[in-house]
C-alpha positions as CSV (number, residue, x, y, z in Angstrom):
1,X,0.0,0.0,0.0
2,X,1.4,3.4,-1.4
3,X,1.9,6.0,2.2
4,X,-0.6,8.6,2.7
5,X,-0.8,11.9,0.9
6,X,-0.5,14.6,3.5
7,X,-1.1,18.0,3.4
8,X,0.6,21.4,4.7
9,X,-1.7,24.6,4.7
10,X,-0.2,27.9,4.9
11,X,-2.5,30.5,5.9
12,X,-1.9,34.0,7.4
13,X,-5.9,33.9,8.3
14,X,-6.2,30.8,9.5
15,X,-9.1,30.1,11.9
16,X,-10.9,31.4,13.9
17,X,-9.7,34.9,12.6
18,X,-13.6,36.6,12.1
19,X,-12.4,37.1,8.4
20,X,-14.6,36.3,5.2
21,X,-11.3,34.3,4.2
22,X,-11.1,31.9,6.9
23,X,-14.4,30.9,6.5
24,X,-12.9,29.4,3.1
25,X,-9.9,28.1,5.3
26,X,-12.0,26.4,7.8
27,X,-13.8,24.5,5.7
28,X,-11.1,23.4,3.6
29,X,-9.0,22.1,6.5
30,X,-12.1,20.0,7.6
31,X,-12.9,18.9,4.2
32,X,-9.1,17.5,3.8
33,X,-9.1,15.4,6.7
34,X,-11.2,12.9,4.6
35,X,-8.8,13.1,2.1
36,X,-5.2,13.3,3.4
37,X,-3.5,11.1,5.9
38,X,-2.2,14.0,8.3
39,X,-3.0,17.9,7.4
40,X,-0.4,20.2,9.5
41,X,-1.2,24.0,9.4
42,X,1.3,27.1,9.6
43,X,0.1,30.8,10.3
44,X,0.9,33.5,11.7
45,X,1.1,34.9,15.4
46,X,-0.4,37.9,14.3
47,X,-3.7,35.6,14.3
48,X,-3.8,35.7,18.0
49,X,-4.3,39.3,18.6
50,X,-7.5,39.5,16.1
51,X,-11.2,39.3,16.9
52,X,-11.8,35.4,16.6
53,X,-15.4,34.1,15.4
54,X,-16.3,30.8,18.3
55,X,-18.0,29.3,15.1
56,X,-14.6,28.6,13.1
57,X,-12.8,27.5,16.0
58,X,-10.8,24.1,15.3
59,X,-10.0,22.5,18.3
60,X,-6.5,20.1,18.1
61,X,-6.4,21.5,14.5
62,X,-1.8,21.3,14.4
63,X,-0.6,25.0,14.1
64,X,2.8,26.2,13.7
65,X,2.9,29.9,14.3
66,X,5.3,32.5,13.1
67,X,5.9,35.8,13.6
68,X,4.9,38.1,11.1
69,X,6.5,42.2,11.8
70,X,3.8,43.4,8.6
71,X,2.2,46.9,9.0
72,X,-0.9,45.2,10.2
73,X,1.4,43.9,13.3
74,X,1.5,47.9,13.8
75,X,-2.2,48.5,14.1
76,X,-2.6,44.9,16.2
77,X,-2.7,45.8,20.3
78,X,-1.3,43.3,22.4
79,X,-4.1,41.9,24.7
80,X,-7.0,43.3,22.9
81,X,-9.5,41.5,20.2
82,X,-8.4,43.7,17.1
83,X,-10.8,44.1,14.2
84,X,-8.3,42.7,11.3
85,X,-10.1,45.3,8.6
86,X,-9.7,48.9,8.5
87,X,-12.3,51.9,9.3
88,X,-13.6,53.3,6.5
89,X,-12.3,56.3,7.6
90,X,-9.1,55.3,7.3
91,X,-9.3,53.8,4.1
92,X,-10.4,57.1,2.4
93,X,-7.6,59.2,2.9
94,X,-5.4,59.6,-0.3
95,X,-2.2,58.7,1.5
96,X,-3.9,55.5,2.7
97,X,-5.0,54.6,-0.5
98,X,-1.8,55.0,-1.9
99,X,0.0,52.7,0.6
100,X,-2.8,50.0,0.0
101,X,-1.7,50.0,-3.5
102,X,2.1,49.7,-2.7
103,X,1.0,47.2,-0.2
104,X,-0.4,45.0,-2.6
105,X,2.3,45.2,-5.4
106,X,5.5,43.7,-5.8
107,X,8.0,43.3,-4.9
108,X,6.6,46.1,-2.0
109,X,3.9,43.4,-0.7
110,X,7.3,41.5,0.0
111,X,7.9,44.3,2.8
112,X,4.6,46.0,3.2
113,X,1.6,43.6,2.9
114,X,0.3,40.8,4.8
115,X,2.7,38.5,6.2
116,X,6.3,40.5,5.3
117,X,9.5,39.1,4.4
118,X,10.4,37.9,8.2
119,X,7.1,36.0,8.1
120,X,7.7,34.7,4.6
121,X,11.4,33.5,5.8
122,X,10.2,31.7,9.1
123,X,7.1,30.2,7.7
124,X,9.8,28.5,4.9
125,X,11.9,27.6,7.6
126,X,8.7,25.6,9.2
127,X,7.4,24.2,6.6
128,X,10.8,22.3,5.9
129,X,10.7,21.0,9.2
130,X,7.1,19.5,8.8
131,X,7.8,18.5,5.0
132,X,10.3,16.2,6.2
133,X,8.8,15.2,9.4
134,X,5.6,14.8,8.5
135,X,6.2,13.2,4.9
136,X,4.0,16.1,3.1
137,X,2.9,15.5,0.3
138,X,0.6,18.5,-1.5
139,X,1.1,22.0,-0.5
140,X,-2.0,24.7,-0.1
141,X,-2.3,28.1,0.1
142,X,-4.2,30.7,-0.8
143,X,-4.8,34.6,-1.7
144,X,-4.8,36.5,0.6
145,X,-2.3,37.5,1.3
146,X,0.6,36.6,-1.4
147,X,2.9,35.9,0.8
148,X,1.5,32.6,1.5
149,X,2.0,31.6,-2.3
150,X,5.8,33.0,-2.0
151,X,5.9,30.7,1.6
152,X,4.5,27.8,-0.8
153,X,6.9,28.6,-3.9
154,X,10.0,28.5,-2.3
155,X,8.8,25.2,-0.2
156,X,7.9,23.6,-4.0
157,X,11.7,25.2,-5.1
158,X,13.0,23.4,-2.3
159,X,11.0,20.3,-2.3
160,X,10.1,19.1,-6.3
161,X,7.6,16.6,-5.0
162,X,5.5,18.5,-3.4
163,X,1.9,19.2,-5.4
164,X,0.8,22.0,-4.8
165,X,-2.3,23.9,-4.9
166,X,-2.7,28.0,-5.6
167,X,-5.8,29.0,-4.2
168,X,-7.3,32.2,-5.0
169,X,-10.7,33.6,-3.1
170,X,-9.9,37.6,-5.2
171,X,-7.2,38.5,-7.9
172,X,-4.4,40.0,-6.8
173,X,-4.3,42.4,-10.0
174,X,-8.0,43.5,-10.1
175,X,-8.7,45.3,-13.2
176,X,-12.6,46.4,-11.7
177,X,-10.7,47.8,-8.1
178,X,-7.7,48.9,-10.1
179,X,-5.5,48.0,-6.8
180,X,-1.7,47.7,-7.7
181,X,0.7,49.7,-9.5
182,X,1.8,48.8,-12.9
183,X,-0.3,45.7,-13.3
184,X,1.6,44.6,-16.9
185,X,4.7,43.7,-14.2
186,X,2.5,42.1,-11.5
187,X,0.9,40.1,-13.8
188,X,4.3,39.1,-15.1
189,X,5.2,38.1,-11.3
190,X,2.2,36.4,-11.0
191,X,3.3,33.9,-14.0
192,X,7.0,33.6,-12.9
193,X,5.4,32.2,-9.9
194,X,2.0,30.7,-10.5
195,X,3.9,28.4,-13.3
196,X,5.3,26.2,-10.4
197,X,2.0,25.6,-9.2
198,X,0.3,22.0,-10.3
199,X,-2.9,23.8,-9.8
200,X,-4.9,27.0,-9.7
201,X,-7.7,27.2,-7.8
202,X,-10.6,29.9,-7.9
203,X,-13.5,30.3,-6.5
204,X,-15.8,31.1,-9.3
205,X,-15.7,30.7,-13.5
206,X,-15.2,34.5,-13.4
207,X,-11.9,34.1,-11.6
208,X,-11.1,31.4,-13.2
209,X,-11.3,33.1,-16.8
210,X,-8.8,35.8,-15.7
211,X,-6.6,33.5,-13.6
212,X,-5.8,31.5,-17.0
213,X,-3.9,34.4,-18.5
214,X,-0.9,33.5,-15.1
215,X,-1.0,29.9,-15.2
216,X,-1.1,26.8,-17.1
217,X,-3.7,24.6,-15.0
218,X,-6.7,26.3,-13.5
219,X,-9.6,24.9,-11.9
220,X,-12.7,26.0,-10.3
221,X,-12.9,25.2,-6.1
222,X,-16.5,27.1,-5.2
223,X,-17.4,27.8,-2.0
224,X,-19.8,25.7,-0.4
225,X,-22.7,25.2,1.9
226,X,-21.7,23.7,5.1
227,X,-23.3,20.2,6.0
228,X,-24.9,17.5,3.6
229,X,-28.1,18.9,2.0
230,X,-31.5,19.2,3.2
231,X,-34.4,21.6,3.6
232,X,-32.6,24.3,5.9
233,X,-34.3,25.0,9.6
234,X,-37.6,26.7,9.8
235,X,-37.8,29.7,11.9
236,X,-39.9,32.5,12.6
237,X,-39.5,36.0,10.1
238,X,-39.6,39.1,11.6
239,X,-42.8,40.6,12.2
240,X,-42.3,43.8,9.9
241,X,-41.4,42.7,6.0
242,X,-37.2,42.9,6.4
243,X,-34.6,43.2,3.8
244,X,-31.1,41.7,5.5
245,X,-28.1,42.7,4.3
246,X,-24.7,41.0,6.5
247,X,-21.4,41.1,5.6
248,X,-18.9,43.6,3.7
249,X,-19.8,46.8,1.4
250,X,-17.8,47.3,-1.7
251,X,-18.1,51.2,-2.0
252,X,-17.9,52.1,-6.1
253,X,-18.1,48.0,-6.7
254,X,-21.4,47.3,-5.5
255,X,-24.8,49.4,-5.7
256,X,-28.0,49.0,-3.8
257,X,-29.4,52.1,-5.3
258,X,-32.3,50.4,-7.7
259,X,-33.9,49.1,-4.2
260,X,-33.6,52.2,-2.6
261,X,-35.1,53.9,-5.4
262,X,-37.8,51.7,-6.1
263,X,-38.9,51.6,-1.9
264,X,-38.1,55.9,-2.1
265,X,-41.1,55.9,-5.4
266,X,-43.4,52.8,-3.8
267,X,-43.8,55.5,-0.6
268,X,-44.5,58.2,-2.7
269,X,-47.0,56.5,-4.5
270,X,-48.2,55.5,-1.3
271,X,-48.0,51.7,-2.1
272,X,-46.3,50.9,0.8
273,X,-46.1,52.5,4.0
274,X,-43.1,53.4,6.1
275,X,-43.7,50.8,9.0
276,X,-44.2,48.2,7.3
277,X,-40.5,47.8,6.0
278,X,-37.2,47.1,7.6
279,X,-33.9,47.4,6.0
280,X,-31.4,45.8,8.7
281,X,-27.5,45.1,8.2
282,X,-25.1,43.8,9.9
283,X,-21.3,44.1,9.5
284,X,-18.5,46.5,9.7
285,X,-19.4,48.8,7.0
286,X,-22.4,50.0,8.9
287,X,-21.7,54.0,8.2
288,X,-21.5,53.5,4.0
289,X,-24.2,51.8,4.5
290,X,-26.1,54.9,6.7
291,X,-24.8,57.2,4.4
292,X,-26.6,55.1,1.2
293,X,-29.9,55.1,3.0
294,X,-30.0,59.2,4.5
295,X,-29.4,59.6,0.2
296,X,-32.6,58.4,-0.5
297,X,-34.3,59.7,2.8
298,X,-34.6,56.0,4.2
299,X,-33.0,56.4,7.4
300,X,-35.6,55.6,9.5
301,X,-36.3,52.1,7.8
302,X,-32.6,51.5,8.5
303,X,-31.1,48.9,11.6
304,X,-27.6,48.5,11.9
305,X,-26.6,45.3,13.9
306,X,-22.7,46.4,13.4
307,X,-20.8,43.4,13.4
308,X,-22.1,40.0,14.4
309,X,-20.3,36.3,15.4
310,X,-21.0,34.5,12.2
311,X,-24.0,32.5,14.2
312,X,-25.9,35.5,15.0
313,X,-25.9,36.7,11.3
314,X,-26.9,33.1,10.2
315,X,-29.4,33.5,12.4
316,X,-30.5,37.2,10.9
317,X,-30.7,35.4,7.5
318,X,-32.8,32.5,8.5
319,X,-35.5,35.4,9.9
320,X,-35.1,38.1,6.9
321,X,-38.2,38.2,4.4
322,X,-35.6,38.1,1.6
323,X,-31.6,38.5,1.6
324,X,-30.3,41.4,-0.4
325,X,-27.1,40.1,-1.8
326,X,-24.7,43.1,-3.7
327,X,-22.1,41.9,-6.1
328,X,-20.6,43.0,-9.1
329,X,-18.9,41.7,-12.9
330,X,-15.8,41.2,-14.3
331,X,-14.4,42.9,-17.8
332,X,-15.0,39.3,-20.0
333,X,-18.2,38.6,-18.3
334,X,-18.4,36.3,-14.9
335,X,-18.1,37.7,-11.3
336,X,-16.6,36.6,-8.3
337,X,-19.0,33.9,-6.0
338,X,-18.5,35.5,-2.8
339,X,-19.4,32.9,-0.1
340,X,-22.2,34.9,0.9
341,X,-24.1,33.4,-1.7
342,X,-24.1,30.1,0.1
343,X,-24.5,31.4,3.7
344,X,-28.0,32.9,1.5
345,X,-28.8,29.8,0.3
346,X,-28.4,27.4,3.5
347,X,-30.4,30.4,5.3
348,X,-33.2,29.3,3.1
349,X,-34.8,32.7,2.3
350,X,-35.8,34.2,-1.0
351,X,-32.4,36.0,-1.8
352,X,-32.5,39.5,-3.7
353,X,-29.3,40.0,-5.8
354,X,-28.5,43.0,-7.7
355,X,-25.6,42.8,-9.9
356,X,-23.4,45.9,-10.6
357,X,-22.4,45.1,-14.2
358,X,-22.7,42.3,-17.0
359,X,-24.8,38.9,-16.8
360,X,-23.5,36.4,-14.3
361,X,-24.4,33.2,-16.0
362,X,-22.7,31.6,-13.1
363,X,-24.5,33.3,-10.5
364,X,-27.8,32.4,-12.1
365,X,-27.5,29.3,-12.0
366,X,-27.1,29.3,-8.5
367,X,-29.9,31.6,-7.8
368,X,-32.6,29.6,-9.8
369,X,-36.3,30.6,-8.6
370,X,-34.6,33.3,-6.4
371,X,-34.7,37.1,-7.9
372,X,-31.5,38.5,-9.7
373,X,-31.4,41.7,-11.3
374,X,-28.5,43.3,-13.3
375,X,-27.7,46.8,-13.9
376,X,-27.1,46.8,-17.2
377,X,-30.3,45.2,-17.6
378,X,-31.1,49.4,-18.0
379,X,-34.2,50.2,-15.6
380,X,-34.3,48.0,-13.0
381,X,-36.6,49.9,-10.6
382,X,-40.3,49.0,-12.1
383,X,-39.8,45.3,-11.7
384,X,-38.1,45.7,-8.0
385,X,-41.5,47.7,-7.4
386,X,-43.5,44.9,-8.6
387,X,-41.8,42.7,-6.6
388,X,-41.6,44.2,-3.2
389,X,-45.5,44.4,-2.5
390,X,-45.3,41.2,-3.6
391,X,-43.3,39.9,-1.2
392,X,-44.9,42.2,1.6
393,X,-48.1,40.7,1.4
394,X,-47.2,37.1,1.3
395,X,-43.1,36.0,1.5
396,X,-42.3,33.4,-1.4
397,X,-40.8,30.4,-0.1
398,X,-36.8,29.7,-1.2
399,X,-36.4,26.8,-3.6
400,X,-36.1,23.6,-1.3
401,X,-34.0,21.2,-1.5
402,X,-30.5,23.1,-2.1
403,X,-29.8,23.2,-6.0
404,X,-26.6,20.7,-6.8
405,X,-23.3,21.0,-6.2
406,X,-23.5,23.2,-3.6
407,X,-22.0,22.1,-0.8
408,X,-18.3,21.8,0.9
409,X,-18.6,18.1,0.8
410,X,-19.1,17.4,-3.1
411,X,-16.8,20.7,-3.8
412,X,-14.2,19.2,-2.3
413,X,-15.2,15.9,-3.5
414,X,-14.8,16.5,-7.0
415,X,-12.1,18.4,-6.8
416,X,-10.1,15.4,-5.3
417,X,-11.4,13.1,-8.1
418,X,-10.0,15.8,-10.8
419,X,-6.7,16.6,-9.9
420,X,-5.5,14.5,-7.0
């Protein structure tokens, strides 16, 4: 009988960190144990001083930490639960800007971004150790930050056996957030490295389309609903109509504004009346998202939750009327899958998506019987005005069971069978 495969994960955000990332993370380590003999994990200290989420807690999961002196290190106080995100205040100013863009290009990211060079240098150093001592096999890692591909590439420079698997939740040259300098030479840094990969992952077709142009073997790893599926858990909606938003805003990627409009012309017209709608969010971005309702004169149909354990938004979800999920295209068509789509669908609740840009075939599919509206679609309004008293008066149910495909279990499944 041929050994085991066993696998090394190198993750800056490794769980619990209350990042959208390690929510990818979490479920991938899980997911591997069925697959791979032994799975060893190395991250970062910095992990330990940022506000953890109990829900993505791994208990025995083997973690070697390293120290990682990065500019977040900076920001991080010792002894205190530190939000690993910036305020939006201090991502506006034009100095800050600036340095996020340096940060996120080479060979500055080397220096500035997540991780750092002296994070990059121990985390090899590591991952030699467990390569040998714990026989490893395939390598995984994945953006962001980079500096867990450059912890991976020199481990595959050192180590020609090792498989290894480039995982990429966002693009690190976005052509739609415009986010490095001089993209022509970070896409040419991307290929120097990626081609040492035995496979990209991404986590939509959109992704995947864009990622082909760096590296010879791409394949599609989606997000995933957690648990086998089944008809998700009844519970009671709120008892005023309510439109949940939780998680992230995108502010120039993503656009609520054909809601707001249509709710702003259904009062006038005195089709629906001001108590008898909630819009509620929940999340960090909580003053964009003020801001977006006092613009359409909606403040007092707004609730702001702030930012919630990952269990208490579920639980938001599985009570909202319908789900209001924002995301935008790609240039080339496709957009990005954010896992928000699937914490929608295992909620169970008709999910509202409004897409900032082309026709997400992709995202379609996904949202079969649900309602999906893109802006360039042209006037969106009427039909959200259609649908809203709709829905007011009696809540469609959410296509039951869970379309196919959709869960971490047969992601990672399939993936296995493909390229393993």
């Amino acid at each position: 009988m041929p050994p085991p495969n066993n696998l090394l994960i190198i993750a800056y955000y490794f769980p619990p960190v209350r990042v959208v990332g390690a929510v990818r993370l979490y479920h991938v380590y899980r997911e591997s144990q069925k697959h791979f003999g032994q799975v060893q994990v190395i991250s970062s200290t910095n992990r330990l001083r940022m506000l953890p989420d109990e829900s993505l807690r791994l208990e025995g999961a083997p973690v070697a930490e390293v120290p990682a002196y990065d500019l977040r290190r900076l920001t991080l106080k010792k002894g205190v639960q530190n939000a690993p995100y910036l305020r939006r205040r201090a991502k506006d100013g034009r100095i800050s800007r600036f340095l996020r863009r340096l940060a996120d290009s080479f060979p500055f990211n080397i220096l500035l971004g997540d991780g750092g060079l002296i994070y990059i240098l121990l985390a090899y150093r590591q991952g030699r150790r467990l390569v040998r001592e714990h026989r490893i096999t395939h390598l995984f890692s994945s953006f962001r930050p980079y500096s867990d591909h450059l912890v991976a590439w020199l481990l595959c420079r050192r180590f020609p056996h090792l498989f290894w698997i480039a995982d990429f939740r966002d693009l690190h040259v976005d052509p739609v957030r415009r986010n490095t300098l001089c993209p022509p030479f970070q896409r040419w840094c991307n290929r120097r490295i990626l081609r040492r990969a035995d496979v990209v992952t991404a986590v939509s077709e959109g992704l995947k389309r864009h990622l082909e142009a760096l590296a010879p073997k791409v394949e599609v790893l989606r997000n995933g609903v957690a648990g086998r599926k089944g008809p998700p858990g009844r519970e009671a909606p709120f008892e005023i109509f309510t439109i949940a938003y939780t998680g992230s805003l995108y502010e120039g990627l993503q656009t609520a504004a054909p809601l707001l409009e249509a709710i702003r012309q259904l009062f006038r017209e005195g089709a629906l009346g001001r108590d008898g709608i909630r819009l509620l969010y929940a999340g960090k971005d909580g003053a964009l998202w003020a801001e977006w309702l006092r613009q359409y004169g909606l403040e007092d149909i707004g609730a702001d939750h702030g930012l919630l354990p990952m269990a208490e938004a579920h639980a938001l979800q599985r009570r909202a009327h319908l789900n209001l999920l924002l995301s935008w295209s790609l240039p080339g068509g496709g957009g990005i899958l954010t896992g928000k789509v699937y914490e929608y669908l295992a909620a169970g609740r008709p999910v509202l998506a409004i897409v900032n840009g082309e026709q997400d075939e992709e995202l379609a599919g996904l949202l079969a019987g649900h309602y999906l509206f893109h802006t360039s679609q042209g006037d969106i309004v009427p039909a959200l005005k259609l649908l809203l008293p709709d829905v007011s008066g009696r809540p469609p149910e959410a296509p039951r069971p869970l379309p196919e495909g959709v869960t971490w279990e047969e992601n990672m499944e399939a993936f296995v069978r493909r390229v393993l």
